[in-house]
Backbone as numpy.savetxt, mean C-alpha at the origin, in Angstrom:
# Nx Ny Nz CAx CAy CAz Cx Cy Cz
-6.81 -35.14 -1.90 -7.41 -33.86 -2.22 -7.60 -33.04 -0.95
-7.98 -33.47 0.04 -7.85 -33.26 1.35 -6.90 -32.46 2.14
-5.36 -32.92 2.02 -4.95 -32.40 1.99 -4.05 -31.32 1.09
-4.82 -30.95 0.05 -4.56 -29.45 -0.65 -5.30 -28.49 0.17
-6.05 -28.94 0.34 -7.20 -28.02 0.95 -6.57 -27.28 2.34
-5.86 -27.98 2.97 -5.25 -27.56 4.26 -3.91 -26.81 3.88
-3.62 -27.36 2.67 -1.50 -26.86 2.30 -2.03 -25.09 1.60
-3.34 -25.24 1.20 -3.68 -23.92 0.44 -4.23 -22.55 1.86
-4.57 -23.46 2.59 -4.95 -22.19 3.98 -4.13 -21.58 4.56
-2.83 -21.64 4.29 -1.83 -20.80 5.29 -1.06 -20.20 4.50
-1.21 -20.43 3.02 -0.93 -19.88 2.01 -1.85 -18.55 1.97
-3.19 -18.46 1.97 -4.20 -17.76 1.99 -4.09 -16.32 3.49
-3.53 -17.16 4.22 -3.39 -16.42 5.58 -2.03 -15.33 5.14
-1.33 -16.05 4.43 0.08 -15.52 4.27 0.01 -13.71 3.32
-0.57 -14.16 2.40 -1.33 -13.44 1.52 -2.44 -12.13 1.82
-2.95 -12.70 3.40 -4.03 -11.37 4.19 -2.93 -10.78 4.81
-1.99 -11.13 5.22 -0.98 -10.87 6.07 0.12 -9.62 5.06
0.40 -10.18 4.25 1.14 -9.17 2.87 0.39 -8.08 2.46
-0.93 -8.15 2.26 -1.67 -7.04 2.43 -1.56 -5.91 3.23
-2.54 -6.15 4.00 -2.31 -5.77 5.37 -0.67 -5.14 5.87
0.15 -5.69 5.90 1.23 -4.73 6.04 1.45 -3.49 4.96
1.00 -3.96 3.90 0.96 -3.23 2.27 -0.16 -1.83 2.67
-1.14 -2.39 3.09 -1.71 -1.39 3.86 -1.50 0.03 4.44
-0.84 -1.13 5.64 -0.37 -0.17 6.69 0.92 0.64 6.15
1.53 0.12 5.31 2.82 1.04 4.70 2.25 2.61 3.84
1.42 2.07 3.44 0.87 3.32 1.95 -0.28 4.52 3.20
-0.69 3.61 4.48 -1.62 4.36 5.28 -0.40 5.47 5.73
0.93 4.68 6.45 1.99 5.52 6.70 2.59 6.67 5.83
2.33 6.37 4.78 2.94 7.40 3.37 2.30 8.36 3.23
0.67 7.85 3.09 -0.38 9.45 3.41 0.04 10.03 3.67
-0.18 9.41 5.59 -0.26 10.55 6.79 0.81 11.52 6.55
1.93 10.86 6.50 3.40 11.64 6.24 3.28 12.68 5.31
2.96 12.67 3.76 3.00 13.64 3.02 1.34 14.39 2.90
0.09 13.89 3.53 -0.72 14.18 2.75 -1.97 14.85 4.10
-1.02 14.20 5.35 -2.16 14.32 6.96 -2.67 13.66 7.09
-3.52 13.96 8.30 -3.91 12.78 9.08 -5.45 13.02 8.16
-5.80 13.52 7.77 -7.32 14.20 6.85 -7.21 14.05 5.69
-5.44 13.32 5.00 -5.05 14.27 3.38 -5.59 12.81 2.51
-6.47 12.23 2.85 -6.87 11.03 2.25 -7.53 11.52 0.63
-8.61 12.43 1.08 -9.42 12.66 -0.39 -8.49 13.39 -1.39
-6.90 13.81 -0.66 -6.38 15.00 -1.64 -5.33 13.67 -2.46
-4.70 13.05 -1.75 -4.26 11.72 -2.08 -5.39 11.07 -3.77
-6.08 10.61 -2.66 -7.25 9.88 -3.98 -7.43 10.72 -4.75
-7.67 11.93 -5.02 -7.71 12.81 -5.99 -6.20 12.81 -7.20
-4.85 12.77 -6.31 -3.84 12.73 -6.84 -3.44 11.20 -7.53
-4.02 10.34 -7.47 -4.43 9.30 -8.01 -5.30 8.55 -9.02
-6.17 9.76 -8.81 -7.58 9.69 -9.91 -8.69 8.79 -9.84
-8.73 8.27 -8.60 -9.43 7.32 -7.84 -10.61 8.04 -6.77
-11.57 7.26 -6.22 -13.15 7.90 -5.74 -12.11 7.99 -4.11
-11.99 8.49 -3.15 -11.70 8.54 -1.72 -11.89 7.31 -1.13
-13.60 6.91 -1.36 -13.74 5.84 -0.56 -12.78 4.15 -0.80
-12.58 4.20 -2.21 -11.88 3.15 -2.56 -10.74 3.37 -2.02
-9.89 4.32 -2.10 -8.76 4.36 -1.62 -8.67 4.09 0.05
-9.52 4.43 0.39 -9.97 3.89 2.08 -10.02 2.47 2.06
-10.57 1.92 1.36 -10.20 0.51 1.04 -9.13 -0.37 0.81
-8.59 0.23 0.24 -6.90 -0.03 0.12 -6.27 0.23 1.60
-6.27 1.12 1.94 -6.23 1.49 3.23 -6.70 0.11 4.42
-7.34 -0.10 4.34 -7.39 -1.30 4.99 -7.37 -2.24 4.72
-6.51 -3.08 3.79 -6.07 -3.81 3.19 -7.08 -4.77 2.12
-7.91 -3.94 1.01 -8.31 -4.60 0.03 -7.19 -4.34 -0.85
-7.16 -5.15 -1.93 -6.25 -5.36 -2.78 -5.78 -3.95 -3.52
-4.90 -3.57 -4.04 -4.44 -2.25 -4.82 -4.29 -2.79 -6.00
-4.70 -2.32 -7.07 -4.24 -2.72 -8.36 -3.30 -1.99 -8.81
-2.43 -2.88 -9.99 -1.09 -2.42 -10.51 -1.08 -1.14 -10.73
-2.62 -0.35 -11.56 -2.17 0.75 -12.06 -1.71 2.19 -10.77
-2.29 1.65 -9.62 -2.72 2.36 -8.50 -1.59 2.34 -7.74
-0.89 1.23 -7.76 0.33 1.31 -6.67 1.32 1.96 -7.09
1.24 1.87 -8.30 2.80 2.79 -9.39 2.13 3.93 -9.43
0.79 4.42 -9.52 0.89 6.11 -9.78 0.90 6.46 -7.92
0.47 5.81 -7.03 0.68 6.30 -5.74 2.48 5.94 -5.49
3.36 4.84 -6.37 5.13 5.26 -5.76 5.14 6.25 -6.86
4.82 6.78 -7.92 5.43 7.84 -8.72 5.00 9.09 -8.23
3.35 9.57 -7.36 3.29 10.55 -6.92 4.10 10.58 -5.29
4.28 10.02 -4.75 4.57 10.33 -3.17 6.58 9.63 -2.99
7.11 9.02 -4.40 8.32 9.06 -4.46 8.60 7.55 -3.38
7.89 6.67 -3.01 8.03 5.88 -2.09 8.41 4.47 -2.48
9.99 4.23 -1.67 10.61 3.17 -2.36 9.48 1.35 -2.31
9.92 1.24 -3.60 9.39 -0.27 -3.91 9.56 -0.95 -3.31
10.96 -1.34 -2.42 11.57 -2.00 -1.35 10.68 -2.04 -0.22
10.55 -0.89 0.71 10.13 -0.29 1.83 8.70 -0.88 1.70
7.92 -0.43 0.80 6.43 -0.51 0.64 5.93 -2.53 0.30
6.95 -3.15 0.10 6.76 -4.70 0.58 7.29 -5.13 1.28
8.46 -4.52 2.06 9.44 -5.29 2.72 9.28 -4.84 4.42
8.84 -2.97 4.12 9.37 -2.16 5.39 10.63 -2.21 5.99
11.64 -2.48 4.36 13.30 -2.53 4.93 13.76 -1.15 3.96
14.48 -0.79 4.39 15.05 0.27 3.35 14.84 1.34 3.99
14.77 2.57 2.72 14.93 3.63 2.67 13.14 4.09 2.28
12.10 4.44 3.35 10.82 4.68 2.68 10.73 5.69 1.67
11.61 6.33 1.06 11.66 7.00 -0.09 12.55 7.28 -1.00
12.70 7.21 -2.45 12.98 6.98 -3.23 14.33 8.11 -3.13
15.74 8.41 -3.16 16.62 9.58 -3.28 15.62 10.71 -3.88
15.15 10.77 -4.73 14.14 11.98 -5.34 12.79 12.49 -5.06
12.88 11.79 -4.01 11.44 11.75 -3.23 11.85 11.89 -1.66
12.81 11.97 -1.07 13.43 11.72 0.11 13.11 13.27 0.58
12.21 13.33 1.53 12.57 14.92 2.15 13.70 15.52 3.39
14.00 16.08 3.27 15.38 16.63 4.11 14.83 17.71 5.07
């Protein structure tokens, strides 16, 4: 039992770590379309309180409904936003 306990902690680490980049990807997406200030206009475009979304922002968890209306408003590929490989925006969302 002992060792589950140890095989489950770096699993756990792995997981703050996926965040946290998840984070920092959607913090990058703001700034880009929304400023370095465009946080409350964001959370507004989301339908969410500011401060929570600040939360997300630093890597508390995003829930499903929240991550799909933030890639359907800001056009930001699914790829990019877990991977940081790709194209960070969707062809229809891509600004030129």
């Amino acid at each position: 039992m002992g060792n589950r306990m140890m095989e489950s902690h770096p699993a756990r680490s792995d997981l703050q770590v996926l965040k946290l980049d998840l984070a920092r990807r959607v913090r990058e997406v703001r700034k880009e379309l929304y400023g370095e200030h465009g946080g409350p206009m964001l959370a507004e475009a989301l339908r969410i309180p500011f401060r929570t979304w600040m939360n997300y922002e630093e890597g508390c968890t995003i829930p499903a409904q929240v991550i799909l209306r933030f890639i359907e408003t800001t056009q930001a590929s699914v790829e990019w936003l877990l991977s940081g490989k790709g194209d960070k925006y969707t062809a229809r969302g891509r600004r030129d």
